[in-house]
C-alpha positions as CSV (number, residue, x, y, z in Angstrom):
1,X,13.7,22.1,-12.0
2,X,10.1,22.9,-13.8
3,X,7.7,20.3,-13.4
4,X,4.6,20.9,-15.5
5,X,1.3,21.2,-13.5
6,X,-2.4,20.7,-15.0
7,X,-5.1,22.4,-13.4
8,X,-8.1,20.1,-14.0
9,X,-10.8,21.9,-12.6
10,X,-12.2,25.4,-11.9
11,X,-10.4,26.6,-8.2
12,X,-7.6,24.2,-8.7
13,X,-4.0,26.0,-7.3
14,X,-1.0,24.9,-8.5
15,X,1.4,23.3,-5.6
16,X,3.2,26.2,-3.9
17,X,5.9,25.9,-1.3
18,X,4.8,28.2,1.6
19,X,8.5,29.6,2.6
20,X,12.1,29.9,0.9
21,X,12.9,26.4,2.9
22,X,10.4,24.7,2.7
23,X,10.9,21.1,0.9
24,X,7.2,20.3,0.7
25,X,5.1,22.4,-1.9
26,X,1.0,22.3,-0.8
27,X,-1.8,20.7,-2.0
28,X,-5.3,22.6,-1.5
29,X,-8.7,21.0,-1.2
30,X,-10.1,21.8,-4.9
31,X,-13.3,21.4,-2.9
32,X,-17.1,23.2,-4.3
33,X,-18.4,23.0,-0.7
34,X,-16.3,22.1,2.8
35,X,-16.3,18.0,3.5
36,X,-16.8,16.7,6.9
37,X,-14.9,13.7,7.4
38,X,-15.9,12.1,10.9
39,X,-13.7,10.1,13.3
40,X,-12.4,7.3,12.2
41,X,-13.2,7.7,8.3
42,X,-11.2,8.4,5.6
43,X,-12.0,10.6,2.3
44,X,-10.5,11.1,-0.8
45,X,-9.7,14.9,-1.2
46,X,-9.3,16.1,-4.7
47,X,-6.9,18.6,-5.8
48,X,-7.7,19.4,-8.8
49,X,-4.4,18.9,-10.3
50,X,-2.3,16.7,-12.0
51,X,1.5,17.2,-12.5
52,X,4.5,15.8,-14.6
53,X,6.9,14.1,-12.7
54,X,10.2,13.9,-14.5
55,X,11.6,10.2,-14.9
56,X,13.6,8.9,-12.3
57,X,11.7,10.9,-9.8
58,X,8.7,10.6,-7.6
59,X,6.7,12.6,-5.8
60,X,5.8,11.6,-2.3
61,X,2.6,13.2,-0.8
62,X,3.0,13.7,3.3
63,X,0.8,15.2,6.3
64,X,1.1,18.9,6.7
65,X,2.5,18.8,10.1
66,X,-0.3,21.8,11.7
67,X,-3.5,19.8,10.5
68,X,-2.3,16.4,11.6
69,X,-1.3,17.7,15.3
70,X,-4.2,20.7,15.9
71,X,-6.6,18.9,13.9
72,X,-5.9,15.0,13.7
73,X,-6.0,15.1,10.1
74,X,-3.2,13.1,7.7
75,X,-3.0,10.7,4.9
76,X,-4.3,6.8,5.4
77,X,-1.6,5.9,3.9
78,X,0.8,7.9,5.7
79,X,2.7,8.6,2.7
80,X,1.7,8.6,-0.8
81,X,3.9,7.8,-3.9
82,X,3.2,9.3,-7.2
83,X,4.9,8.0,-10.4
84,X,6.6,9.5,-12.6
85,X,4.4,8.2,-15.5
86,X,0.9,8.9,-13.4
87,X,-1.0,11.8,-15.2
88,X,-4.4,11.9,-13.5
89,X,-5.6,14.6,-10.5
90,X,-3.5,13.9,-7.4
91,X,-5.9,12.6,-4.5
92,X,-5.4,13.1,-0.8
93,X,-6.9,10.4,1.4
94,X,-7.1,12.3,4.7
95,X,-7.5,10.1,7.7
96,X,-9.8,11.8,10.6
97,X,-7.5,10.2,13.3
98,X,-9.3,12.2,16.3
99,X,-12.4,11.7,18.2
100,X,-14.5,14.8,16.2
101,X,-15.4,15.7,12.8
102,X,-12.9,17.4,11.0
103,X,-14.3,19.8,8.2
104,X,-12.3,20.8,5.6
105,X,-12.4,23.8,3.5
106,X,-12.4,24.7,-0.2
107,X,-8.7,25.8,-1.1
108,X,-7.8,24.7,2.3
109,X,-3.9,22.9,2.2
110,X,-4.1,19.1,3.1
111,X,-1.2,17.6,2.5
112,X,2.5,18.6,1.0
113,X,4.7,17.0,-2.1
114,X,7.8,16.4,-1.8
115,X,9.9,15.8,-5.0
116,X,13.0,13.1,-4.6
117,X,15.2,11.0,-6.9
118,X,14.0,7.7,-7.0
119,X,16.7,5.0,-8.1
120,X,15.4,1.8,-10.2
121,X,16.9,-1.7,-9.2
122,X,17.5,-5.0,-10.9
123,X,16.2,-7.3,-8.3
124,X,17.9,-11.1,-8.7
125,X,16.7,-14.1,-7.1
126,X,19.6,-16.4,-5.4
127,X,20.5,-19.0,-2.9
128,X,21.4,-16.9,-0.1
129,X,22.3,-13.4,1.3
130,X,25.0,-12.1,2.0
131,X,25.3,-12.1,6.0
132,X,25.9,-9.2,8.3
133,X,25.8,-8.7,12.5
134,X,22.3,-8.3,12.7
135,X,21.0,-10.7,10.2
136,X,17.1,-11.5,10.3
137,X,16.5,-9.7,13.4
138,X,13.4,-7.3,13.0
139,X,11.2,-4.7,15.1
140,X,13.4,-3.1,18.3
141,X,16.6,-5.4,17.1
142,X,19.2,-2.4,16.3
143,X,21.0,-1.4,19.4
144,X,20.4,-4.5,21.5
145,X,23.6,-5.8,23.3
């Protein structure tokens, strides 16, 4: 699959996947000088890039697994969704999660995006649903005797 990319701004790198397996492509910092996020605080990190999901597709932006376990570092939102119709410079709001500031580097990789199918659903309001063994029950209910 080709999915068109948009370099917005001058030192913007197009997503890249870093090995043969890998099933997230980076995002780099499009960054003119580093950005110190300290603990606790969130920033939005531009990437300087927009892309062109195809419909019935999203892209879902995730941690890169070395900066959030060295450095503390991953998205607020844990994982972002990105629309197929959205057109404007993807965005990384990196969390500082530790107890130091965390710089981060022009052209440095923040975050990955991985591509999936994303199904549409008719949603239909009725009476009642359909009932199954473990009905309403919620947080640490599966696997309970």
């Amino acid at each position: 699959m080709t999915v068109n990319v948009q370099l917005l701004r001058e030192g913007a790198a197009a997503p890249a996947y870093g090995s043969a397996g890998a099933a997230g492509a980076d995002l780099h910092a499009c960054l003119p000088q580093p950005l110190a996020i300290p603990p606790g605080q969130t920033a939005l990190v531009p990437t300087g890039v927009a892309v062109e999901i195809p419909e019935g597709f999203a892209g879902l932006v995730f941690a890169r697994s070395g900066l959030a376990t060295k450095r503390n570092l991953a998205p607020a939102n844990k994982v972002g969704v990105i629309d197929s119709d959205y057109r404007g410079e993807i965005l990384v709001a990196l969390h500082n999660h530790g107890g130091e500031t965390q710089t981060v580097e022009p052209g440095e990789r923040v975050a990955q995006l991985v591509l999936t199918p994303c199904l549409r659903a008719d949603f239909a309001p009725v009476e009642q649903l359909s009932q199954t063994k473990r009905g309403a029950g919620g947080f640490g209910s599966t696997g309970t005797a």
